[in-house]
CHARMM internal coordinates of N, CA and C (Angstrom, degrees):
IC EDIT
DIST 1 N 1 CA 1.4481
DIST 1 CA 1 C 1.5198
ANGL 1 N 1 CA 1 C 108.96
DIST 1 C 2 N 1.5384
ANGL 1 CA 1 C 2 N 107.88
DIHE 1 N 1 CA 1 C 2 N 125.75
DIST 2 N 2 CA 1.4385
ANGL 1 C 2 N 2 CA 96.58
DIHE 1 CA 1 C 2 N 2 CA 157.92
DIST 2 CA 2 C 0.8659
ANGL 2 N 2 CA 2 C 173.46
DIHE 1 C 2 N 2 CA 2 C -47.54
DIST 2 C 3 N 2.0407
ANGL 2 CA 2 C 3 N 160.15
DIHE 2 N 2 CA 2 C 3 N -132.73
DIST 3 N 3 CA 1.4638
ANGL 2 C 3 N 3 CA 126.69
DIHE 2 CA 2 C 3 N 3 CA 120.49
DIST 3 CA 3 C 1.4200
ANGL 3 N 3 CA 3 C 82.97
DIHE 2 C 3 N 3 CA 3 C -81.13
DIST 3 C 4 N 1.5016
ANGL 3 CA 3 C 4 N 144.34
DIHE 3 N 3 CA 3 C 4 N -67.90
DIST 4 N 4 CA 1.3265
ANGL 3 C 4 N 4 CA 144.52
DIHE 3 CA 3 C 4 N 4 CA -167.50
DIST 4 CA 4 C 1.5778
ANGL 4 N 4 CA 4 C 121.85
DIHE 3 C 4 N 4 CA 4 C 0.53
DIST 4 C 5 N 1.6052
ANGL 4 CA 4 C 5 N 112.56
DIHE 4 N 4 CA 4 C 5 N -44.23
DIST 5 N 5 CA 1.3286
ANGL 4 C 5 N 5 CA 130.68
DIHE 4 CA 4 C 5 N 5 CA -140.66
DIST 5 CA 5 C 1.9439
ANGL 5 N 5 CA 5 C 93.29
DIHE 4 C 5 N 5 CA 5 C -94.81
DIST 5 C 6 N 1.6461
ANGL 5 CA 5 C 6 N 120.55
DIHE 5 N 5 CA 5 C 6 N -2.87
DIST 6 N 6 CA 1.0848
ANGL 5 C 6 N 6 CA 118.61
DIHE 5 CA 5 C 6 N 6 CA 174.49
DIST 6 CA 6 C 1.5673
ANGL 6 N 6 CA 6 C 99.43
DIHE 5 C 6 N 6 CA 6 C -112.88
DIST 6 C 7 N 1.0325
ANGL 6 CA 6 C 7 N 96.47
DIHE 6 N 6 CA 6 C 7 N 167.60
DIST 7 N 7 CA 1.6187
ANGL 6 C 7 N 7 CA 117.02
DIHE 6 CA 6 C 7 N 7 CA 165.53
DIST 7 CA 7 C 1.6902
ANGL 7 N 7 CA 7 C 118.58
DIHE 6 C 7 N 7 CA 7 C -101.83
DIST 7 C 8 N 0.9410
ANGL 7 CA 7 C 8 N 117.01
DIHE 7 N 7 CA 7 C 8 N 161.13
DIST 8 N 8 CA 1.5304
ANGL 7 C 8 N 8 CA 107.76
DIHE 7 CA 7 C 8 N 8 CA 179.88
DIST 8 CA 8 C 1.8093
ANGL 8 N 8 CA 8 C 107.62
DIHE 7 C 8 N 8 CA 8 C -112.33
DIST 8 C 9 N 1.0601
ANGL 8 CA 8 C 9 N 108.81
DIHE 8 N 8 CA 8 C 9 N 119.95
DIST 9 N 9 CA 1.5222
ANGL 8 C 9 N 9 CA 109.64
DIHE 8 CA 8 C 9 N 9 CA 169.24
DIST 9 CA 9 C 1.2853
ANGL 9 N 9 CA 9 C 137.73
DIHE 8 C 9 N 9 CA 9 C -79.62
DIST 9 C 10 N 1.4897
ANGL 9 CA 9 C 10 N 137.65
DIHE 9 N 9 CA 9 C 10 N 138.13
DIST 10 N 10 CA 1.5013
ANGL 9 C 10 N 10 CA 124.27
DIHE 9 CA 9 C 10 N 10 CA -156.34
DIST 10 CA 10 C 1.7755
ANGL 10 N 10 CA 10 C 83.03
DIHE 9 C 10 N 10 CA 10 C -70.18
DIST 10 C 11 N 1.7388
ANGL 10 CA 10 C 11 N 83.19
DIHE 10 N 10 CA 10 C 11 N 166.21
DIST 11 N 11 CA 1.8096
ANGL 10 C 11 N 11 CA 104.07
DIHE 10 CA 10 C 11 N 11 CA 171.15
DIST 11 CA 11 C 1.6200
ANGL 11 N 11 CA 11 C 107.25
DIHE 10 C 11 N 11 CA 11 C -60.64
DIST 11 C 12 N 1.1331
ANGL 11 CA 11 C 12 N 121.53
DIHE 11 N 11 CA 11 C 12 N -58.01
DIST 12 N 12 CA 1.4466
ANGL 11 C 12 N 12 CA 122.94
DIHE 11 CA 11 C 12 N 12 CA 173.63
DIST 12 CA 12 C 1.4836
ANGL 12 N 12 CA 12 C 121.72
DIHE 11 C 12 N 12 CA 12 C -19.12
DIST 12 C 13 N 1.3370
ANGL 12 CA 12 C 13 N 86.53
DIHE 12 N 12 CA 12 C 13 N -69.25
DIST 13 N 13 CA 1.9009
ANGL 12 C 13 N 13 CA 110.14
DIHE 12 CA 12 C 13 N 13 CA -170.83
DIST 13 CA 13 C 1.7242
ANGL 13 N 13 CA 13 C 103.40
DIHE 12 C 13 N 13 CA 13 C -77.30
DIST 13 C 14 N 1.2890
ANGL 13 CA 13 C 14 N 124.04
DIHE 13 N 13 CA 13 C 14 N -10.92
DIST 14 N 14 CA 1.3100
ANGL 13 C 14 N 14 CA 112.23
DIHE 13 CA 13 C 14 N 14 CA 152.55
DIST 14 CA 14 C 1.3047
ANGL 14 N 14 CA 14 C 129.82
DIHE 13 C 14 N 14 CA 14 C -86.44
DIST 14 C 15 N 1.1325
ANGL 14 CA 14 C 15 N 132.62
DIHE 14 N 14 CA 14 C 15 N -15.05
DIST 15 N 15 CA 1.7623
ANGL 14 C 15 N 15 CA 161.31
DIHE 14 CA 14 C 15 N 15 CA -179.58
DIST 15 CA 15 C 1.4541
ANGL 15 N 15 CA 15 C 82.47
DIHE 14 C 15 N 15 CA 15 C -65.44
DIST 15 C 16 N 1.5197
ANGL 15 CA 15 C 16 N 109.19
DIHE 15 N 15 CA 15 C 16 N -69.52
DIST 16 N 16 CA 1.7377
ANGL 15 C 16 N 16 CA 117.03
DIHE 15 CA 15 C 16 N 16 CA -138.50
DIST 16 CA 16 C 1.4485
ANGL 16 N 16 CA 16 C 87.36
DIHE 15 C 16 N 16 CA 16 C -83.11
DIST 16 C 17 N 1.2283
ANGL 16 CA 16 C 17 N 143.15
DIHE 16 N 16 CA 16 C 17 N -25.98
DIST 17 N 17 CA 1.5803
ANGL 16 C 17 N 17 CA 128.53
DIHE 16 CA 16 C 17 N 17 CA 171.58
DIST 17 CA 17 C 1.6857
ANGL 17 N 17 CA 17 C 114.09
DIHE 16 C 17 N 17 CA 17 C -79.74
DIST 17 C 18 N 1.2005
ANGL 17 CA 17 C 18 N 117.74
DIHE 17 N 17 CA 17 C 18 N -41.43
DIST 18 N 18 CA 1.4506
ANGL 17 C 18 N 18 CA 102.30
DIHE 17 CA 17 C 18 N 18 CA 169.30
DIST 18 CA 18 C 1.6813
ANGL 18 N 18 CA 18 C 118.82
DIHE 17 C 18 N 18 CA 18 C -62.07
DIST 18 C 19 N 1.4788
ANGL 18 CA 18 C 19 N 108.24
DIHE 18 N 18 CA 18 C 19 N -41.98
DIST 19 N 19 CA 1.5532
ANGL 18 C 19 N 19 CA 97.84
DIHE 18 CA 18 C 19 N 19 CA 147.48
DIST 19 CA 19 C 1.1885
ANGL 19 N 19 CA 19 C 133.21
DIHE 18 C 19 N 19 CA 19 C 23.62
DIST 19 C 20 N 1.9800
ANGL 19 CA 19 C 20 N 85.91
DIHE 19 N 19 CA 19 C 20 N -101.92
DIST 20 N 20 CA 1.3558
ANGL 19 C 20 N 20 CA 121.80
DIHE 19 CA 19 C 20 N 20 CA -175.47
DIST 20 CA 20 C 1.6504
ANGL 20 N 20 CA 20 C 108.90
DIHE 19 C 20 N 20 CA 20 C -63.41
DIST 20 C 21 N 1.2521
ANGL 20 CA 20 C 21 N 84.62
DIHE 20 N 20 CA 20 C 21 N -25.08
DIST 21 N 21 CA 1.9702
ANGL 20 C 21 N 21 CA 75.74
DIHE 20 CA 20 C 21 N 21 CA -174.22
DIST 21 CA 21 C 1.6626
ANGL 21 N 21 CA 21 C 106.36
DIHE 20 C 21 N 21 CA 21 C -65.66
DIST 21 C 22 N 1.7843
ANGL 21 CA 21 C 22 N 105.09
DIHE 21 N 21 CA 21 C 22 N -53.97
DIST 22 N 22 CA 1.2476
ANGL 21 C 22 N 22 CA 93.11
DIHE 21 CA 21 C 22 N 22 CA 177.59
DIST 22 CA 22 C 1.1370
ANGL 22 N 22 CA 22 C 138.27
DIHE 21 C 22 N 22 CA 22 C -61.01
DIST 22 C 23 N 1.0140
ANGL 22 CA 22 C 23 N 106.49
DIHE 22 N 22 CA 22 C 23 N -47.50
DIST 23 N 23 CA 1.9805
ANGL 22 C 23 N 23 CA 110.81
DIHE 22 CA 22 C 23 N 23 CA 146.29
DIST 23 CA 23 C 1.3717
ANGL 23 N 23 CA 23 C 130.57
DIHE 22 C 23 N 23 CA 23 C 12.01
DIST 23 C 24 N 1.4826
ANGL 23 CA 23 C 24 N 70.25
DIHE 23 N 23 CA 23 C 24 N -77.11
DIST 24 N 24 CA 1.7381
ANGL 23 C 24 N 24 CA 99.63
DIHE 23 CA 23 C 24 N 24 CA 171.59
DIST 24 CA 24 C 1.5016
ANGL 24 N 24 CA 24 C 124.37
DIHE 23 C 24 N 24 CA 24 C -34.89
DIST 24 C 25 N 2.0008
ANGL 24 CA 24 C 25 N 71.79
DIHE 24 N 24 CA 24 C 25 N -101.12
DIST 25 N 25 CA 1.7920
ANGL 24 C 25 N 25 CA 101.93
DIHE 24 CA 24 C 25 N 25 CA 150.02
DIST 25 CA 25 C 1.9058
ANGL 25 N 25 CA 25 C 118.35
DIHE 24 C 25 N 25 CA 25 C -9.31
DIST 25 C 26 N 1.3105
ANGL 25 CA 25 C 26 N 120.15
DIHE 25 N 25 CA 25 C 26 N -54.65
DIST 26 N 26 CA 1.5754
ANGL 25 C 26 N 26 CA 119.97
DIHE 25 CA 25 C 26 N 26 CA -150.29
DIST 26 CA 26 C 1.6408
ANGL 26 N 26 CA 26 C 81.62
DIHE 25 C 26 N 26 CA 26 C -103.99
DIST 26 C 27 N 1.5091
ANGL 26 CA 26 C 27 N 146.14
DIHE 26 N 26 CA 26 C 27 N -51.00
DIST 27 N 27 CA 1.3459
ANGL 26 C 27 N 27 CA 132.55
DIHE 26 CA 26 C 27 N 27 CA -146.10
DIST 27 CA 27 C 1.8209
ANGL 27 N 27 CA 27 C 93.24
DIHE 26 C 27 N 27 CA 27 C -75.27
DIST 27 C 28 N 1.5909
ANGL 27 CA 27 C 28 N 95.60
DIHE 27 N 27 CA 27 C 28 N -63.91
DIST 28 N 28 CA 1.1879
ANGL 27 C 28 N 28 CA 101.38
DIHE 27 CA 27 C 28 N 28 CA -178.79
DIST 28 CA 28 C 1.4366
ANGL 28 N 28 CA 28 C 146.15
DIHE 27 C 28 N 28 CA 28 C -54.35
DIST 28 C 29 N 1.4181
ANGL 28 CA 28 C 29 N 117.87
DIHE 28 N 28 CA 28 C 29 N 1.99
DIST 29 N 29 CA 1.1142
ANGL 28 C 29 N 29 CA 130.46
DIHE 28 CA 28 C 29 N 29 CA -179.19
DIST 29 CA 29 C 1.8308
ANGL 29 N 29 CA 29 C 112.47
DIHE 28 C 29 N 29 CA 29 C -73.54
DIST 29 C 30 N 1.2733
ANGL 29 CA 29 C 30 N 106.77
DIHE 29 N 29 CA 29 C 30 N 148.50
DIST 30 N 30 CA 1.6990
ANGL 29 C 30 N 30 CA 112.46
DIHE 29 CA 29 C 30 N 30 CA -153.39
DIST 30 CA 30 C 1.8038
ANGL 30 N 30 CA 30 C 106.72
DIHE 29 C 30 N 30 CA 30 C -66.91
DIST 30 C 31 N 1.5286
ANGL 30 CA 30 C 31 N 110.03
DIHE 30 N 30 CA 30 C 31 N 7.20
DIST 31 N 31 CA 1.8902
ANGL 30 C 31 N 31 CA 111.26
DIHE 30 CA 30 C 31 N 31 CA 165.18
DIST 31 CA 31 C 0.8977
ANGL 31 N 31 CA 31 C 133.69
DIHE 30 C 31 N 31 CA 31 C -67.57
DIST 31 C 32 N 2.1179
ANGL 31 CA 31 C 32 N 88.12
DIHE 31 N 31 CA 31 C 32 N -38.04
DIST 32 N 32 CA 1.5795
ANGL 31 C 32 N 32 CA 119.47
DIHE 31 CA 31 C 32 N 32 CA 176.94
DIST 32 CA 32 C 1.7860
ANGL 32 N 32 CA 32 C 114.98
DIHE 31 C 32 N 32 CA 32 C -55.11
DIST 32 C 33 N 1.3392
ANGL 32 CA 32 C 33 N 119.18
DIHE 32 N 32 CA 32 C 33 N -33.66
DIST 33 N 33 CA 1.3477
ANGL 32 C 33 N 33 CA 114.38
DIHE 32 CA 32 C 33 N 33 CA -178.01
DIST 33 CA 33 C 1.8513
ANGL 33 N 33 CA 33 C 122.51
DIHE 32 C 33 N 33 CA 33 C -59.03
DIST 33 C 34 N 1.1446
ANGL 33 CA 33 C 34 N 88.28
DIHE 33 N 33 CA 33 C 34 N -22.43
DIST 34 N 34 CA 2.0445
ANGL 33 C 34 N 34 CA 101.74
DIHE 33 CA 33 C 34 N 34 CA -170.58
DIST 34 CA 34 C 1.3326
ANGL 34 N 34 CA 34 C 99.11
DIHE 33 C 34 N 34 CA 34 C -83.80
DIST 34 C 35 N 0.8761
ANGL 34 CA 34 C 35 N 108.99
DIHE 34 N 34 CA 34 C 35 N -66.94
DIST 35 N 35 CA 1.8044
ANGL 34 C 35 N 35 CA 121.10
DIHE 34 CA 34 C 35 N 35 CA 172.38
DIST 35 CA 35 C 1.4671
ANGL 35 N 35 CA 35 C 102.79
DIHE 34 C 35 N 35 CA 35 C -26.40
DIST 35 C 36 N 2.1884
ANGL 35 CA 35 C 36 N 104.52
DIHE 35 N 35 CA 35 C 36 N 113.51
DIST 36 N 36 CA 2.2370
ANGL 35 C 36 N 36 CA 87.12
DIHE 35 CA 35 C 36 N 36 CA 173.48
DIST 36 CA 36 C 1.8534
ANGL 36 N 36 CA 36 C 74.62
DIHE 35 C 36 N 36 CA 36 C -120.84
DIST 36 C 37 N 0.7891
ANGL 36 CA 36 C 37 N 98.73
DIHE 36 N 36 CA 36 C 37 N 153.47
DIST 37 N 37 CA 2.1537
ANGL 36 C 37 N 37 CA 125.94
DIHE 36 CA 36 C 37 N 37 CA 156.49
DIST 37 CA 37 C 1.8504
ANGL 37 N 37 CA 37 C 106.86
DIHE 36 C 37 N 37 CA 37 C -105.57
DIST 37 C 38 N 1.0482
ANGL 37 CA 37 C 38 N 123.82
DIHE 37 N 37 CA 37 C 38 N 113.61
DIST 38 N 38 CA 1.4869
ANGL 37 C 38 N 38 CA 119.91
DIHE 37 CA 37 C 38 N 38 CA -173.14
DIST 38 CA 38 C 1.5183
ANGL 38 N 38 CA 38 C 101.20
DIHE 37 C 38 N 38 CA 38 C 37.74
DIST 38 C 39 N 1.1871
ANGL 38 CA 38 C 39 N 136.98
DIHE 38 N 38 CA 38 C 39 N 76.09
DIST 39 N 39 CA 1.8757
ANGL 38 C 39 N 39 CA 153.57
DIHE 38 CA 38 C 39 N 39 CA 134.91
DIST 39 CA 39 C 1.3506
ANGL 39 N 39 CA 39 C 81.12
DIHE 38 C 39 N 39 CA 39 C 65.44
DIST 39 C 40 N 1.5712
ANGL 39 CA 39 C 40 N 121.71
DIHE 39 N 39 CA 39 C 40 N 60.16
DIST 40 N 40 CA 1.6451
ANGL 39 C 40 N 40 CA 105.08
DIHE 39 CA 39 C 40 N 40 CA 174.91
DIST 40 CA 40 C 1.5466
ANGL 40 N 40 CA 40 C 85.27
DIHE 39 C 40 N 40 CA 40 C -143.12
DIST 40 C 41 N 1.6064
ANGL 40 CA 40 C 41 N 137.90
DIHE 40 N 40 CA 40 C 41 N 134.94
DIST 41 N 41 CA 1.6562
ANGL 40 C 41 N 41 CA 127.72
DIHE 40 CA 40 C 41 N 41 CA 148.21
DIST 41 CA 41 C 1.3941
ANGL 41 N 41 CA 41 C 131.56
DIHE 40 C 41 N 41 CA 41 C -27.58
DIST 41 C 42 N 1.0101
ANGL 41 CA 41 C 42 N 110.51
DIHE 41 N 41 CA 41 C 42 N 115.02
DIST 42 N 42 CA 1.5663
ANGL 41 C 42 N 42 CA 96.96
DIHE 41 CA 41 C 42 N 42 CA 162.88
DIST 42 CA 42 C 1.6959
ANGL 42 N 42 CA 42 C 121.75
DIHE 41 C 42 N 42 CA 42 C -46.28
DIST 42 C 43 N 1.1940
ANGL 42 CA 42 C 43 N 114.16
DIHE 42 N 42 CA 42 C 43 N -38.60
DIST 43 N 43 CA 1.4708
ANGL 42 C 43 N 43 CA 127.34
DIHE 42 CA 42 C 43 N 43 CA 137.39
DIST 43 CA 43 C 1.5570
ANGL 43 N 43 CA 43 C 110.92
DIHE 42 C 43 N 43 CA 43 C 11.99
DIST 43 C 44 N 1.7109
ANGL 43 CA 43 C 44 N 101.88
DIHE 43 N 43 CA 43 C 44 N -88.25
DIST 44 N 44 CA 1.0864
ANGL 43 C 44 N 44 CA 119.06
DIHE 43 CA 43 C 44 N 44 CA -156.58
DIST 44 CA 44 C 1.6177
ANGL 44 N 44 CA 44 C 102.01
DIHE 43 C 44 N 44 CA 44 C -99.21
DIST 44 C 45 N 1.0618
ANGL 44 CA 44 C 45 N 130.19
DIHE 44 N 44 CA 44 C 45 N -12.65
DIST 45 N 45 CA 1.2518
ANGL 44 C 45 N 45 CA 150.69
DIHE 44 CA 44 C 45 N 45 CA 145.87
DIST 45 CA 45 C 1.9683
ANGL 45 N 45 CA 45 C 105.14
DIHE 44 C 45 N 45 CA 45 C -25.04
DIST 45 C 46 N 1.1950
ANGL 45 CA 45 C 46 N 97.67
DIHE 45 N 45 CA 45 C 46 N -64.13
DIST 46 N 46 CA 1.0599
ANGL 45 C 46 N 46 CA 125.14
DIHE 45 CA 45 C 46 N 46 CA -156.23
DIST 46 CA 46 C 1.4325
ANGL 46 N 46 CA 46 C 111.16
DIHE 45 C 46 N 46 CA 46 C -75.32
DIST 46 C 47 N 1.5739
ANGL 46 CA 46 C 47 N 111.10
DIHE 46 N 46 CA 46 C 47 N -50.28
DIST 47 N 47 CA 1.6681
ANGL 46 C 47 N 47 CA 135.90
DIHE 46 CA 46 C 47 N 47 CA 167.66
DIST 47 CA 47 C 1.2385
ANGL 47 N 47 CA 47 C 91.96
DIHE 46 C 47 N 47 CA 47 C -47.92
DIST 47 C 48 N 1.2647
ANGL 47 CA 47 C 48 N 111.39
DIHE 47 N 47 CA 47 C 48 N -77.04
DIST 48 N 48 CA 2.2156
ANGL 47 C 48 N 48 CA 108.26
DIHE 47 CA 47 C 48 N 48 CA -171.02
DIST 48 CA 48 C 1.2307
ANGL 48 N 48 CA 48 C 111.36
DIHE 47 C 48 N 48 CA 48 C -66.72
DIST 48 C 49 N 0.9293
ANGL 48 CA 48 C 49 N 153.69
DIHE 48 N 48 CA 48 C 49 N -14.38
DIST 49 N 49 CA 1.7004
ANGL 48 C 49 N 49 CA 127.05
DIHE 48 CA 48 C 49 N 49 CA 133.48
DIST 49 CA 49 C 1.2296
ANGL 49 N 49 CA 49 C 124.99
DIHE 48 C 49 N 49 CA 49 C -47.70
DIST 49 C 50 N 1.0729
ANGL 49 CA 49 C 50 N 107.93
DIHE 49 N 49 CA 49 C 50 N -52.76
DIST 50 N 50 CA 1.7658
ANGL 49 C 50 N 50 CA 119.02
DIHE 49 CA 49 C 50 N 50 CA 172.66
DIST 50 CA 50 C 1.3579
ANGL 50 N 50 CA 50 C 107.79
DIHE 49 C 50 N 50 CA 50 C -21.96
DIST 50 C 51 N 1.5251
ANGL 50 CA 50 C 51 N 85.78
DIHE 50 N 50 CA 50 C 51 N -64.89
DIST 51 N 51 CA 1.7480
ANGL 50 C 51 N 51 CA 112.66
DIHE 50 CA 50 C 51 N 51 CA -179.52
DIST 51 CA 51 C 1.4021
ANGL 51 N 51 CA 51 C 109.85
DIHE 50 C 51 N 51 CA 51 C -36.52
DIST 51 C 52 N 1.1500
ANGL 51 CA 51 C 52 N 109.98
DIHE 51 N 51 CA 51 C 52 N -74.57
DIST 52 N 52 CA 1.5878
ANGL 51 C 52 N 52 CA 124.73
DIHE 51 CA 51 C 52 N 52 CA -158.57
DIST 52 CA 52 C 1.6175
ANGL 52 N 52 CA 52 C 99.43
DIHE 51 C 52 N 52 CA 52 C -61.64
DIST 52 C 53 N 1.5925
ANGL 52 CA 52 C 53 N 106.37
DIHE 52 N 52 CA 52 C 53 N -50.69
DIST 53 N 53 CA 2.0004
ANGL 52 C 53 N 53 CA 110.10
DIHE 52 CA 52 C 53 N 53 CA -163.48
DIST 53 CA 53 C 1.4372
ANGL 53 N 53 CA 53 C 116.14
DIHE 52 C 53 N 53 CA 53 C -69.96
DIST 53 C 54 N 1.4109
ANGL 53 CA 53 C 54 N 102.19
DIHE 53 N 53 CA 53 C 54 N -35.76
DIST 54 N 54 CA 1.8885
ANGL 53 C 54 N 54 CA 113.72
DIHE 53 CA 53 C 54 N 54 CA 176.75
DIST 54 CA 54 C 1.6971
ANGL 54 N 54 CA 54 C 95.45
DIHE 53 C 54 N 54 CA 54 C -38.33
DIST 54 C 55 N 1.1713
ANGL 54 CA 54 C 55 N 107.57
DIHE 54 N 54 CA 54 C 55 N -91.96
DIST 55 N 55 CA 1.8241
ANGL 54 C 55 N 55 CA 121.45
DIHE 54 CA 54 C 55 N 55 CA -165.05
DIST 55 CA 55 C 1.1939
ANGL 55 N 55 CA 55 C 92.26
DIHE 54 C 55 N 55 CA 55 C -56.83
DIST 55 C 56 N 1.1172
ANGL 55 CA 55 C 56 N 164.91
DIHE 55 N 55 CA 55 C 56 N -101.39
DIST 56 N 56 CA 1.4738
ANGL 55 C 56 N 56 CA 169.04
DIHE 55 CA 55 C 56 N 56 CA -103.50
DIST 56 CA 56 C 1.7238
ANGL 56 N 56 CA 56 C 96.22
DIHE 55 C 56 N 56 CA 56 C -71.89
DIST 56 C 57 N 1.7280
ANGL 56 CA 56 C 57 N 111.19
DIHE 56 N 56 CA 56 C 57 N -67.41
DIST 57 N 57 CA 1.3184
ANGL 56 C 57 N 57 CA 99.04
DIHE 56 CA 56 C 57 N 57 CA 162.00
DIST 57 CA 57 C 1.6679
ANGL 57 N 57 CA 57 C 140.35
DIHE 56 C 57 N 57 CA 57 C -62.30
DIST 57 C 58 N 1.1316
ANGL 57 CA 57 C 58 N 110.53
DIHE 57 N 57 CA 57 C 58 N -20.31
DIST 58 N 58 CA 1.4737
ANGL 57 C 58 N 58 CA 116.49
DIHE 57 CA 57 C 58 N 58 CA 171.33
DIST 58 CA 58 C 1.5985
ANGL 58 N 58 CA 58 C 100.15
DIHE 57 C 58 N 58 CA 58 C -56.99
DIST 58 C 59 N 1.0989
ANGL 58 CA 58 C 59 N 108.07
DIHE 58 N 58 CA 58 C 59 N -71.41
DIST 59 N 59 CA 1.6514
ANGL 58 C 59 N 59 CA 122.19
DIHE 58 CA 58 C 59 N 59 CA -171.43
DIST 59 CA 59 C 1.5730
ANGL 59 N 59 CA 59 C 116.13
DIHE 58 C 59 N 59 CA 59 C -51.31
DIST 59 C 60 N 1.0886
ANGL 59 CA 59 C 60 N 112.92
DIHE 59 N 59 CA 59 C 60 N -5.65
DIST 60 N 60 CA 1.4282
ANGL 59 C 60 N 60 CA 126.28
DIHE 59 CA 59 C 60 N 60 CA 166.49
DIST 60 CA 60 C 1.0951
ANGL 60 N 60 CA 60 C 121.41
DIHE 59 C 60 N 60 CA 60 C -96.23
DIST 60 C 61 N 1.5512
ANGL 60 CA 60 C 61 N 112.06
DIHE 60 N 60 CA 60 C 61 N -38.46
DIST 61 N 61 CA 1.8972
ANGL 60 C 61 N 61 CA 120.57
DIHE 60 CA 60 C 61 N 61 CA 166.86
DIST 61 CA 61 C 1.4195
ANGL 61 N 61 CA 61 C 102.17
DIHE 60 C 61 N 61 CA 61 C -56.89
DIST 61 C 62 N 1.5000
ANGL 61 CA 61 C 62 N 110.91
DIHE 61 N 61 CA 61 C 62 N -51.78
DIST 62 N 62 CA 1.7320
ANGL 61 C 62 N 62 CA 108.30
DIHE 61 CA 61 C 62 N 62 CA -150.25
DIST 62 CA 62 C 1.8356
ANGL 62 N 62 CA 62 C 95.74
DIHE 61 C 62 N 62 CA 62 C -86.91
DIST 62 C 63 N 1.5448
ANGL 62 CA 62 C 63 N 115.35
DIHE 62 N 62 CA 62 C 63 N 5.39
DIST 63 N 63 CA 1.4543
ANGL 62 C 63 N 63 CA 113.98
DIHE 62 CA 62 C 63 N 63 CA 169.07
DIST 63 CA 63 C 1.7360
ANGL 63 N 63 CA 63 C 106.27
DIHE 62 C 63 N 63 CA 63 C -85.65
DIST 63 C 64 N 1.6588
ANGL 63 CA 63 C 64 N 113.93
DIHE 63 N 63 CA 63 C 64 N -43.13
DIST 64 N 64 CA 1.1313
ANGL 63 C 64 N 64 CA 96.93
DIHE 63 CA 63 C 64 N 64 CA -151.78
DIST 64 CA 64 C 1.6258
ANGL 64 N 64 CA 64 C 85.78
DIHE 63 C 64 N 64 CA 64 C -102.06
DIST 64 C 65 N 0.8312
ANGL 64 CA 64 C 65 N 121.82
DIHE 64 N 64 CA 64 C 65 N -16.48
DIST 65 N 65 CA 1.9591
ANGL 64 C 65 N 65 CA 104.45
DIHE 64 CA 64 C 65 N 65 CA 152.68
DIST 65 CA 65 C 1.7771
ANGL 65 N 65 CA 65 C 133.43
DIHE 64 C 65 N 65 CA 65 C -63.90
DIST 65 C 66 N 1.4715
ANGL 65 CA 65 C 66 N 85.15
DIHE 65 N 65 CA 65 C 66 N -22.62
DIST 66 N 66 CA 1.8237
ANGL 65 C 66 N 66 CA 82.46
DIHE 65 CA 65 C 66 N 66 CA 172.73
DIST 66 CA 66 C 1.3974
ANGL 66 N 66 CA 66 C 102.06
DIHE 65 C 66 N 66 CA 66 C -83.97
DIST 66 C 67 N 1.4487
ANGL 66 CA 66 C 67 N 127.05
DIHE 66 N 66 CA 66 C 67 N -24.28
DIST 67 N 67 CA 1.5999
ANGL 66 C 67 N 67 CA 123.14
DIHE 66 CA 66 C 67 N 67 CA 175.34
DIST 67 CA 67 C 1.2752
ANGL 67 N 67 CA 67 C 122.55
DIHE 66 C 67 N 67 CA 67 C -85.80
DIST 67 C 68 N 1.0439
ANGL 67 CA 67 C 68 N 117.09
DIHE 67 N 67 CA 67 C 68 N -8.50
DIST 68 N 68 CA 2.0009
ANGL 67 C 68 N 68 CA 133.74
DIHE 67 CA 67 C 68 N 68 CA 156.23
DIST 68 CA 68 C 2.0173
ANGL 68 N 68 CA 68 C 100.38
DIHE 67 C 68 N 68 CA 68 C -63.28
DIST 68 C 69 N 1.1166
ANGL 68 CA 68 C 69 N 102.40
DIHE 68 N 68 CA 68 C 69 N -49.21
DIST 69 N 69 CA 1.5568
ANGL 68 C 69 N 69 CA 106.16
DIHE 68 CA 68 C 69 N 69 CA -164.82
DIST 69 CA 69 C 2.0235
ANGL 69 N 69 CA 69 C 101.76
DIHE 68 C 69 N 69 CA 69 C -63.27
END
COOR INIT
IC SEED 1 N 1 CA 1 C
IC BUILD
C-alpha cells in the first residue's frame, strides 16, 4: 500500500477521535460497572455523556472550521 491509498485528516478531527477513543477506552472499562454516583453505573454514567459530548462537540469543530474557511 501506498502513502496515496490514505487520506489525511485535519488536526482537529484527529484530537476529537482519539478523544472518543479514550473516553471510551477509560469509562468503559469492566471497574466502571461497580462504581454507582446516585444508584446509577459509572457505566452508564459514562454512556450519557458520551451521548450528550460526541454531537455537541462535533458541531462545534465543524462550526468553528466552517468559520476559519
Amino acid at each position: 500500500m501506498g502513502k496515496d491509498s490514505w487520506f489525511l485528516i485535519p488536526k482537529k478531527d484527529g484530537i476529537f477521535f482519539i478523544g472518543i477513543v479514550v473516553y471510551v477506552v477509560m469509562f468503559f472499562l469492566p471497574w466502571t460497572h461497580e462504581i454507582k454516583i446516585l444508584n446509577v453505573s459509572l457505566l452508564a454514567w459514562g454512556g450519557a455523556l458520551l451521548f450528550l459530548l460526541a454531537p455537541i462537540t462535533g458541531i462545534i469543530l465543524t462550526l468553528i472550521d466552517s468559520t476559519d474557511r
